[in-house]
C-alpha positions in Angstrom: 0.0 0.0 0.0 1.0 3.5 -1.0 2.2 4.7 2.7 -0.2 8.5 1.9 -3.0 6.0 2.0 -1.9 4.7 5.4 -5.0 5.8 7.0 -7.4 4.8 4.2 -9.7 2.2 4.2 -8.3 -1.0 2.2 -11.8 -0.4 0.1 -10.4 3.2 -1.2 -7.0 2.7 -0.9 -7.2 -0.3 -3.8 -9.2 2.1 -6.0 -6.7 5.6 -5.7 -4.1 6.3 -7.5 -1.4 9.3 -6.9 -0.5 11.0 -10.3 1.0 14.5 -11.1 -1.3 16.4 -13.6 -0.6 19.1 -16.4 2.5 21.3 -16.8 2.3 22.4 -13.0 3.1 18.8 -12.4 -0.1 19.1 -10.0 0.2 16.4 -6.9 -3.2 14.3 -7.4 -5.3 11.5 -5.9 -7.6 10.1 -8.1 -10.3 7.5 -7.1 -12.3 5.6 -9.4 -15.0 3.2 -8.8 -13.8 0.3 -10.8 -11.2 1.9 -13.3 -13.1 0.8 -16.2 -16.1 2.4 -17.2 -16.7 6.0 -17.4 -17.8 7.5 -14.1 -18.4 11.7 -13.9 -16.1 13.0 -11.4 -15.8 15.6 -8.8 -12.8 17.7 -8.7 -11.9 18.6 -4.7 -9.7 21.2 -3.0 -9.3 21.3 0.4 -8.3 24.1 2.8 -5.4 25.6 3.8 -2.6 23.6 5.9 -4.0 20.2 5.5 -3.7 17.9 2.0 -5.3 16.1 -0.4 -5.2 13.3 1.7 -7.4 14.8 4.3 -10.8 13.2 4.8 -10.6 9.7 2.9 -14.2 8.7 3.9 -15.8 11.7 1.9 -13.6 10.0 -1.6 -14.8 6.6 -0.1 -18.0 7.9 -0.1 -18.4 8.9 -4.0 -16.6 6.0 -5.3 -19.5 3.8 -4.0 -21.9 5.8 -5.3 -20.3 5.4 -8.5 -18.4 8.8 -8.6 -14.8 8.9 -9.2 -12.4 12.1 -7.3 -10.0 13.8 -8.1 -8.4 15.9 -5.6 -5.3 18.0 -5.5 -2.7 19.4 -2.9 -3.2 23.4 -3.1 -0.3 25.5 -4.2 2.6 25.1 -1.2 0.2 22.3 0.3 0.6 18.6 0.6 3.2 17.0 -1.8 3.9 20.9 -2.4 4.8 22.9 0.4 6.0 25.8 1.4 5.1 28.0 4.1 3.8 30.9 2.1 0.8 29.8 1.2 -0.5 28.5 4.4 -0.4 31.7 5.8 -4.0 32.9 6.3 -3.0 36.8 5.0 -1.7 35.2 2.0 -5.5 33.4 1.2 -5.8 35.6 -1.9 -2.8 35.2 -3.3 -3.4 31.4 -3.2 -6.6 31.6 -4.7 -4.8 33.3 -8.0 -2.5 30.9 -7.9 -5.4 27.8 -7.7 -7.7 29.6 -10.2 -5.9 28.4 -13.4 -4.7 25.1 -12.2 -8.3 23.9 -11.8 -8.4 24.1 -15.9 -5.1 22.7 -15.8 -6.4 19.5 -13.6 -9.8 19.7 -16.3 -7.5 19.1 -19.7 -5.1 16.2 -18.1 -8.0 14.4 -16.9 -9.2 14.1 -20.3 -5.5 12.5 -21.6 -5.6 9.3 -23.1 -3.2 7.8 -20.1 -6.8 7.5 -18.4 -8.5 5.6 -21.4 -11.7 7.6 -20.5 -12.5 6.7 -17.5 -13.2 9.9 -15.9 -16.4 11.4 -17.6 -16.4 15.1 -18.4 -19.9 15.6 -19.0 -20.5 14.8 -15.7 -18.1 16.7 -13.5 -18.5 18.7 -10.5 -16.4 21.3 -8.5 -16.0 21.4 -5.0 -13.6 22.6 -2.1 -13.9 23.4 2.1 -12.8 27.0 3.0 -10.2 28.3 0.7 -10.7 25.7 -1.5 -14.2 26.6 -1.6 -13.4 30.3 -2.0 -11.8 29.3 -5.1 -14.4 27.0 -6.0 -17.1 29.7 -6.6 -14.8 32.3 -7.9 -14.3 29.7 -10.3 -17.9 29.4 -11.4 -17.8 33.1 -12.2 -16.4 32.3 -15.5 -16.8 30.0 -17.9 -16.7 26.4 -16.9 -18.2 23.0 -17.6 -19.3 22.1 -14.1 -22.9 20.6 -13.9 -22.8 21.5 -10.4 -20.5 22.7 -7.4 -20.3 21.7 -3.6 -19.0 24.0 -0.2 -18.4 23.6 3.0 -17.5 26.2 5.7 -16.2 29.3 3.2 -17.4 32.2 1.6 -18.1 34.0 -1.8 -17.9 37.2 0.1 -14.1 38.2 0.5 -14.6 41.9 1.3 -16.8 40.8 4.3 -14.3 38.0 5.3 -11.0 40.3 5.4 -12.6 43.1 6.8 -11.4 43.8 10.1 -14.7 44.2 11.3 -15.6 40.6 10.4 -15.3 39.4 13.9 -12.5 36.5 13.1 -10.4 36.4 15.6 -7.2 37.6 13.3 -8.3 39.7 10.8 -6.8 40.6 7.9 -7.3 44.0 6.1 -6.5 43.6 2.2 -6.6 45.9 -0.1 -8.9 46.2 -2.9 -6.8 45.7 -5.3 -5.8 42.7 -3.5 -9.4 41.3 -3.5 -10.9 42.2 -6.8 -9.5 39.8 -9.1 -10.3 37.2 -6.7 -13.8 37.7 -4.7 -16.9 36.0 -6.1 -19.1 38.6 -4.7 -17.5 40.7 -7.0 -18.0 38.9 -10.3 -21.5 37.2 -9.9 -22.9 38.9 -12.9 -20.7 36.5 -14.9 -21.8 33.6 -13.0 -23.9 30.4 -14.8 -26.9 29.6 -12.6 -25.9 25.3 -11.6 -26.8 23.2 -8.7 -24.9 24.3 -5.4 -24.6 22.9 -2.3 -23.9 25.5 0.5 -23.1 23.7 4.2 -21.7 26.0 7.4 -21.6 25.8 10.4 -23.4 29.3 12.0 -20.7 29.6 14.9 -17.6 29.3 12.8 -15.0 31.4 13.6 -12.8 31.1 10.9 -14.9 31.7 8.2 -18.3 33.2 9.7 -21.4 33.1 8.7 -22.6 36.5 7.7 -20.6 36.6 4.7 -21.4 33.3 2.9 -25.3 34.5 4.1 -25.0 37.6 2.2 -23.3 36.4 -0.8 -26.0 33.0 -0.9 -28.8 35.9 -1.2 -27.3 37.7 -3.8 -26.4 34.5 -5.5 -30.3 33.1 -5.6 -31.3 37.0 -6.7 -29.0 36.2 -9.5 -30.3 33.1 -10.1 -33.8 34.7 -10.3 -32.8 38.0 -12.2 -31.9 35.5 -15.2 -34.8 33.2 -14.9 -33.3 30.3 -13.3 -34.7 28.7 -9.7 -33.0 30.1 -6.3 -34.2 26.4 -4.6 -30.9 25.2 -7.0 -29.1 26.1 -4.1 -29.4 24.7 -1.2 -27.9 26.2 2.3 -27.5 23.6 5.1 -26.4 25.1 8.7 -26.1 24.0 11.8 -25.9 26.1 15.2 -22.9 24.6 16.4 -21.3 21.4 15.4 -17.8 21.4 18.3 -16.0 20.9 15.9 -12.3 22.8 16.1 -13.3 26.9 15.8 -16.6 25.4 14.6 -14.7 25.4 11.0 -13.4 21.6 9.8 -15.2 18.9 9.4 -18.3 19.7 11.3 -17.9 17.6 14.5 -20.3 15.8 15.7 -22.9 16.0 11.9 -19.5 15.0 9.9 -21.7 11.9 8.8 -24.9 13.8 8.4 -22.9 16.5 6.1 -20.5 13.9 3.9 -24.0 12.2 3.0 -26.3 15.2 2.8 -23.3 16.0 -0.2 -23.5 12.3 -1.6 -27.3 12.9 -2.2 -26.3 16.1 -3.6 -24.0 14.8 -6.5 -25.9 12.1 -7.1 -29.3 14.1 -8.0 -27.0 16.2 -10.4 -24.4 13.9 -11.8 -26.2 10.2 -11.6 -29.5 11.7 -13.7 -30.0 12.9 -16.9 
């Protein structure tokens, strides 16, 4: 057994495979239900500090529903690191640096060293706190996702640096800073898709009040341009105890992973 998958099940850990994708020779894990037949896929990124690694029984999870993952270590993360990009003030920074890479990871899934496995018809976006950040800045341009999932972030940057935002280290960036990279900022070029919203309301990492904002301007969007606000669906709990009420969601870990396995399946198992 590959010693990353240490911790896996034997049940994932049979069906992943670590690969190094497109010219930023990417870090990967890729998980496939059976490595034969085409399965859509669900391209992952996971917060800061922690890898792609992190959380096999969400991968387990999709596989046996019949969707395959594919999840990357973040720029200076995992099989990559350096310390600069684990520093919270350098958040928007790493989201630049993540924003092309997701296209990157899109184009060498498709290569024929796969034989076709991974269907890209079928393929959804996803990612917890900065990874989710870059997730739905993501979606403001043009993509092929048939539908994204989030857990504890925000599409509200402005509201999340402010040093007003009540986290307990704020970080004040500058506009210029934040523009190329907030969400909130570039909804008008946003596709309404299926989205999966879940948050805990006493995070203190990422709080609440910012992802609350930017989900009612999102489903205004959605309506302004003729498409349903119930696409996307915002799941909170009041407290979870989990660590700063941020990762992983404590004691409704199980509740959340499935609540997002129902999620993909309605919008990449069904015509």
């Amino acid at each position: 057994m590959i010693e990353r998958f240490a911790r896996f099940p034997r049940s994932l850990a049979e069906k992943s495979r670590l690969v190094r994708l497109g010219p930023g020779d990417i870090p990967a894990l890729l998980a496939h239900p059976d490595w034969e037949c085409p399965a859509p896929v669900v391209l992952w990124l996971h917060g800061r500090t922690v890898n792609k690694e992190l959380d096999p029984g969400r991968y387990l999870r999709w596989i046996r529903a019949g969707i395959a993952a594919c999840a990357i270590d973040l720029p200076g993360h995992g099989e990559r690191a350096e310390s600069l990009f684990q520093d919270p003030a350098r958040t928007p920074e790493l989201i630049h640096h993540l924003l092309p890479e997701i296209d990157q990871i899109l184009h060498a899934l498709a290569e024929p060293r796969f034989n076709g496995v991974f269907d890209l018809e079928r393929i959804g976006l996803g990612g917890m706190s900065a990874g989710g950040m870059a997730t739905l800045r993501r979606l403001c341009d043009p993509h092929p996702f048939c539908c994204a999932a989030v857990e504890a972030s925000t599409g509200n940057l402005g509201a999340l640096f402010h040093p007003d935002s009540g986290r307990p280290v704020p970080v004040d960036h500058s506009e210029q800073a934040l523009d190329p990279v907030d969400p909130a900022r570039h909804l008008e070029t946003w596709r309404p898709i299926p989205l999966l919203a879940l948050h805990s309301e006493a995070d203190q990492s990422v709080p609440i009040a910012g992802m609350r904002s930017f989900i009612d301007d999102l489903k205004n969007h959605y309506a302004d341009r003729g498409a349903d606000p119930a696409m996307i669906e915002f799941v909170t709990w009041p407290e979870t105890g989990a660590d700063m009420e941020h990762a992983g969601f404590g004691r409704f870990a199980n509740e959340a992973k499935n609540r997002q396995v129902r999620f993909l399946r309605a919008h990449l198992l069904t015509d």
